[in-house]
VEXDREN-2710 file (C-alpha; in Angstrom, 1 decimal):
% VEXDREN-2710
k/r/px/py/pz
1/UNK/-1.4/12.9/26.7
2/UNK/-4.2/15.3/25.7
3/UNK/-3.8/14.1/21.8
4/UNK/-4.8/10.7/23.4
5/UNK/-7.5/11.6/25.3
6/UNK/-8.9/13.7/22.2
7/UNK/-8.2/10.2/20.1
8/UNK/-9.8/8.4/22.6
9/UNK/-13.1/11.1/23.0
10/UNK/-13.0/10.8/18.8
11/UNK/-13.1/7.3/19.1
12/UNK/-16.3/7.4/21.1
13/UNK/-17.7/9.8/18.7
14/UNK/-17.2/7.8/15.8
15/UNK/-18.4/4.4/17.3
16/UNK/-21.5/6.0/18.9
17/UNK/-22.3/7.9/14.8
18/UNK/-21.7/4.0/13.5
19/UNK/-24.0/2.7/16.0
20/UNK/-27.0/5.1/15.0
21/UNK/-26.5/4.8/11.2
22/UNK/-26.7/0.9/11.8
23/UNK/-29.4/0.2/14.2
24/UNK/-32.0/-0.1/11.3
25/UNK/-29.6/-2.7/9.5
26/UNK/-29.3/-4.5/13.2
27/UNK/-32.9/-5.0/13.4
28/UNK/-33.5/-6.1/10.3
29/UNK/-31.1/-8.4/10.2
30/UNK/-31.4/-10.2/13.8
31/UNK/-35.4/-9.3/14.4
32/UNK/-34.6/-7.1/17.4
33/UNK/-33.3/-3.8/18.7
34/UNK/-29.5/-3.6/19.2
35/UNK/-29.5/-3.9/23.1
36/UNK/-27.1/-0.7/24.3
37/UNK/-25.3/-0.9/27.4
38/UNK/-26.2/1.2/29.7
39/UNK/-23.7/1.2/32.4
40/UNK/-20.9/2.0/30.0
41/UNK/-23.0/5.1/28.3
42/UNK/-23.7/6.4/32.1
43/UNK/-20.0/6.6/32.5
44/UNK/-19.2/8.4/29.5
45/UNK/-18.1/5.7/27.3
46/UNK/-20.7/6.5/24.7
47/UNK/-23.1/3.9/22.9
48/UNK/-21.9/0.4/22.8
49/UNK/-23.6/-2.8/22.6
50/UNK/-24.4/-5.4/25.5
51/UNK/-22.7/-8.1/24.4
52/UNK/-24.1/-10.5/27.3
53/UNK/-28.2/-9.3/26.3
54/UNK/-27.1/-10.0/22.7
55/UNK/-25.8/-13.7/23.4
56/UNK/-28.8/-13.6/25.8
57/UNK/-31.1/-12.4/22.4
58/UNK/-29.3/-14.7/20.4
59/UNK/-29.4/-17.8/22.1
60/UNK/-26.2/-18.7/21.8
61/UNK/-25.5/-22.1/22.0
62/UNK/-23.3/-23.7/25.0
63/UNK/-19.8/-24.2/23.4
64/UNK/-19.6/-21.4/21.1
65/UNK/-18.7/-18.0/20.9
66/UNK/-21.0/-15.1/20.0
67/UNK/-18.3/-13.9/17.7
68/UNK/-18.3/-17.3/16.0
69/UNK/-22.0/-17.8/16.1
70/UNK/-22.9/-14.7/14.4
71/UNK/-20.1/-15.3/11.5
72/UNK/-21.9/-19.0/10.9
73/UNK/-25.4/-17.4/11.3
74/UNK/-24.9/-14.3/9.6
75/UNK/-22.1/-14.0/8.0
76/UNK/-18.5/-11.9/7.7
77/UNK/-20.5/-8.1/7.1
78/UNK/-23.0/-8.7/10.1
79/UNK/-20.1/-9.7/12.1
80/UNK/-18.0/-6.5/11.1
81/UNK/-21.0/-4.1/12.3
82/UNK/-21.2/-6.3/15.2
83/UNK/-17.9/-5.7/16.4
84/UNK/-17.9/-2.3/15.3
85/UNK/-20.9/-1.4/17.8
86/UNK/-19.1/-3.4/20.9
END
């Protein structure tokens, strides 16, 4: 049980170092910050992105997923990094 909560706290660790070294790359590539979610850093759960601002941002269209908008729009890598800031 502690070896999973030290997997988990890694986890957090590693996904919050991704998220840094890539929010340059996000901007670039979508014109705007990457928008963090806040209530899930208050709580311990470390940087992620706000997947509902980022449809929001995006203007996703009605009918389609963000996940598939982004890999018509952008493309397989942009939709790796996306996934791997969430």
């Amino acid at each position: 049980m502690v070896i999973d909560g030290c997997n988990y706290h890694d986890q957090i660790l590693t996904r919050d170092a991704y998220f840094k070294e890539h929010m340059q790359s996000f901007r670039a590539i979508f014109g705007f910050d990457a928008p963090k979610d806040f209530l899930l850093y208050a709580i311990g759960q470390g940087l992620s992105l706000d997947v509902i601002e980022l449809d929001k941002r995006l203007r996703t269209p009605d009918g389609i997923s963000t996940n598939d908008y982004i890999l018509q729009q952008y493309g397989d890598k942009t939709l790796e990094m996306v996934k791997n800031m969430i």
